[in-house]
C-alpha positions in Angstrom: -8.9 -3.5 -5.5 -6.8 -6.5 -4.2 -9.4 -9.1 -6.2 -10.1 -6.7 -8.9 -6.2 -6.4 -10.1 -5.8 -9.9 -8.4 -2.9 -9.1 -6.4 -2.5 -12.6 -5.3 0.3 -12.4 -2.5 -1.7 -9.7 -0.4 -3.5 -11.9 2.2 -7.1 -8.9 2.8 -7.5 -10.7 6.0 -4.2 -8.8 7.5 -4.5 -5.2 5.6 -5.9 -2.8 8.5 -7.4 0.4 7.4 -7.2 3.6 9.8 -8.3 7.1 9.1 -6.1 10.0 10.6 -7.6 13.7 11.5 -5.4 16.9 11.3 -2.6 15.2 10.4 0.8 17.8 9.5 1.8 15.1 6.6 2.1 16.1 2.9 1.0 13.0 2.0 -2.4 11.5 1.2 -2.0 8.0 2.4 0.9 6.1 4.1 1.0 2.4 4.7 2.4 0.8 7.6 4.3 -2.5 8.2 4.3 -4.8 10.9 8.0 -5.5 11.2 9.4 -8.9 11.7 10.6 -8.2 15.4 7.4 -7.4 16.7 5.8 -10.3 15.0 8.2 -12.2 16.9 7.3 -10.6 20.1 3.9 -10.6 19.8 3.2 -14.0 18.2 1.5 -12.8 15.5 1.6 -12.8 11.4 2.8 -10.3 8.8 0.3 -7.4 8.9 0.0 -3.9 6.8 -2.1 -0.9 8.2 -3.0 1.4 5.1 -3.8 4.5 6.7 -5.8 7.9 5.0 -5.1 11.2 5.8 -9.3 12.3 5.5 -8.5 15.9 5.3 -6.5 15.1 1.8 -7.5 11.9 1.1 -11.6 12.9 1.1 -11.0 15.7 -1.1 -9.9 13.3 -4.0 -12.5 11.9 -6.5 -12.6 8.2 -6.2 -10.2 7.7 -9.4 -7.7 9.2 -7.2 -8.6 7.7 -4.1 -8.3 4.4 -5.8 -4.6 5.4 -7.3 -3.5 6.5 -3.7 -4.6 3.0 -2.8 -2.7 1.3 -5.6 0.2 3.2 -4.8 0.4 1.7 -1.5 -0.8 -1.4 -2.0 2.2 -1.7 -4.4 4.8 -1.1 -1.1 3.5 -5.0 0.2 6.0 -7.3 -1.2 4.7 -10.4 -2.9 6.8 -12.2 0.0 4.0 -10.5 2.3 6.4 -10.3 5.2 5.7 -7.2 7.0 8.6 -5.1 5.0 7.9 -2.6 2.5 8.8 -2.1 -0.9 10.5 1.4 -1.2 10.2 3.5 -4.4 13.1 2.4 -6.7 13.6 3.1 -9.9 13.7 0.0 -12.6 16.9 -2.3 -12.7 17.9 -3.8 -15.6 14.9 -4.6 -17.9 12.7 -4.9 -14.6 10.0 -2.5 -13.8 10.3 0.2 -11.3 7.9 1.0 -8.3 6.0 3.4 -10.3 6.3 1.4 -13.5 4.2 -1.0 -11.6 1.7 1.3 -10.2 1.3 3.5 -13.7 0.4 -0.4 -14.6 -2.3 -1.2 -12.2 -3.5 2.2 -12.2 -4.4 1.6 -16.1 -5.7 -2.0 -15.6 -8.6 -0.5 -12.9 -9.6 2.6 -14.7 
């Protein structure tokens, strides 16, 4: 997906993927950022872990997985510094989170 819709910024070599069982979440996927304190600590670079819920997340068709994945793909900043981008709505003449994911959603499928 990151090629395909050539999302530039996001470095594939630091996006983790993890699967979760029995999870109580309403959500179908969540992504996870490595924040700037513990990069500090650790000695380590920005990371994201995009983690699926397999008990919602396997019962999708792959159209859906794939806008799931968008979706959070679209939280990584293009500074790609560990922080997420929350769900805004559009400032002034600028896109909003789901502007931007309604976008790449359409440019895949």
């Amino acid at each position: 997906l990151v090629q395909n819709l050539n999302l530039s910024w996001i470095e594939t070599s630091r996006i983790y993927s993890f699967r979760s069982y029995h999870s109580s979440t309403r959500a179908y996927a969540r992504i996870w950022g490595l924040s700037r304190i513990f990069q500090l600590a650790l000695e380590v670079k920005p990371a994201y872990v995009i983690e699926v819920i397999s008990e919602k997340f396997d019962r999708l068709d792959q159209k859906e997985q794939d806008k799931v994945l968008i979706h959070e793909l679209v939280h990584i900043p293009k500074t790609f510094s560990g922080s997420l981008a929350p769900h805004i709505r559009r400032r002034r003449g600028r896109p909003g989170f789901e502007d931007r994911v309604r976008d790449l959603v359409n440019r895949h499928l």
